[in-house]
N, C-alpha and C positions, 0 to 999 in steps of 0.2 A: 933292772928291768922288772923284777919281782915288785919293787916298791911301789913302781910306775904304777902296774896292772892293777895291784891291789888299793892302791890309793883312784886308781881310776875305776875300777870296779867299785869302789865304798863311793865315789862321787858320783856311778850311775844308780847305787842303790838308793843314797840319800834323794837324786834328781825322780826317782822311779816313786819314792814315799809320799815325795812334796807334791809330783804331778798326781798320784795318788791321794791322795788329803784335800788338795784343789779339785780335783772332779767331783770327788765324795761331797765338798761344802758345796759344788755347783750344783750335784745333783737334788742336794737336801733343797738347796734355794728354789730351783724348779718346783721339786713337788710343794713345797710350801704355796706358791704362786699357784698352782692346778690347783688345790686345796682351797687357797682364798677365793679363786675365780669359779670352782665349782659352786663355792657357798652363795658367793652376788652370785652368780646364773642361776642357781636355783632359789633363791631371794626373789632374783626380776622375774623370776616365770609366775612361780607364786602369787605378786603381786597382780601381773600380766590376768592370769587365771581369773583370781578374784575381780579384777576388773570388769572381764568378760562376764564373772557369775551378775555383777551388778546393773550388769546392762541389760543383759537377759533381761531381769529380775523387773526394771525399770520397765522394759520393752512390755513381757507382759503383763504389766500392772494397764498400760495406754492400751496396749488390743483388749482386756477386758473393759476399763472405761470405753475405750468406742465401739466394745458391743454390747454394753447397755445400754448408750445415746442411741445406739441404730433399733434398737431393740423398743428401745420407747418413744423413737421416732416413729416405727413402722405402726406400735398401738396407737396411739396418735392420730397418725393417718387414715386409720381403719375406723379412730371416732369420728372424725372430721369426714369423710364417707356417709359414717351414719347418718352425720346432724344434718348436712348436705341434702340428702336422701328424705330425709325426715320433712326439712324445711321446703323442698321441693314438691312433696307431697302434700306438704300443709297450704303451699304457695296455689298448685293445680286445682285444691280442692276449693277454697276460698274464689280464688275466678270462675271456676266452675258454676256457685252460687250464687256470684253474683250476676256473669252472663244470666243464666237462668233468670233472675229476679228483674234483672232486664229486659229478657224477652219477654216475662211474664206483663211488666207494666207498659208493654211495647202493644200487644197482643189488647190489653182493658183498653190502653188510647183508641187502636183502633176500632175497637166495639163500639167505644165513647162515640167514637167519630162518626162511625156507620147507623150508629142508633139516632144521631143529632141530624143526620141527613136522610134519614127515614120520615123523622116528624113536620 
């Protein structure tokens, strides 16, 4: 019974090594795996990030081009005002003159007239 126990005792100890040996290699495999999978996850974020930095980056390149188009739209607008203003001014003043130059030779007809039906 002696041989029994101790041959089945040396066959739980062998069995105790081997399932010991097999978790140890399962274990190491696991963290291996954590290991590679932390490295890509923090690979893809990095990449992820960088992406993001270049959008940004992109984004605000187009907000400053469209506020200098806005920017030299609104001076623009503020010439075209001017010229506007100017030519309107130049337009009023030119009628002005020539109404007048009109009435004036409106005014001699009628003298003409009044002095030819005097005589």
């Amino acid at each position: 019974i002696m041989r029994t126990l101790d041959h089945r005792e040396a066959s739980n100890t062998l069995a105790d090594e081997q399932f010991k040996a097999e978790a140890d290699a399962r274990l190491k495999e696991a963290m291996l795996q954590v290991v590679h999978l932390k490295k890509h996850t923090d690979s893809d974020v990095r990449g992820l990030n960088e992406g993001v930095r270049n959008e940004m980056r992109q984004r605000d390149g187009h907000v400053k081009e469209l506020d200098s188009l806005a920017r030299a739209l609104v001076a623009r607008i503020h010439d075209l005002e001017g010229e506007r203003s100017a030519a309107k001014d130049h337009m009023s003043s030119e009628t002005d003159g020539k109404l007048k130059m009109v009435s004036e030779h409106m005014a001699i007809g009628q003298q003409q007239t009044l002095e030819r039906l005097l005589v």
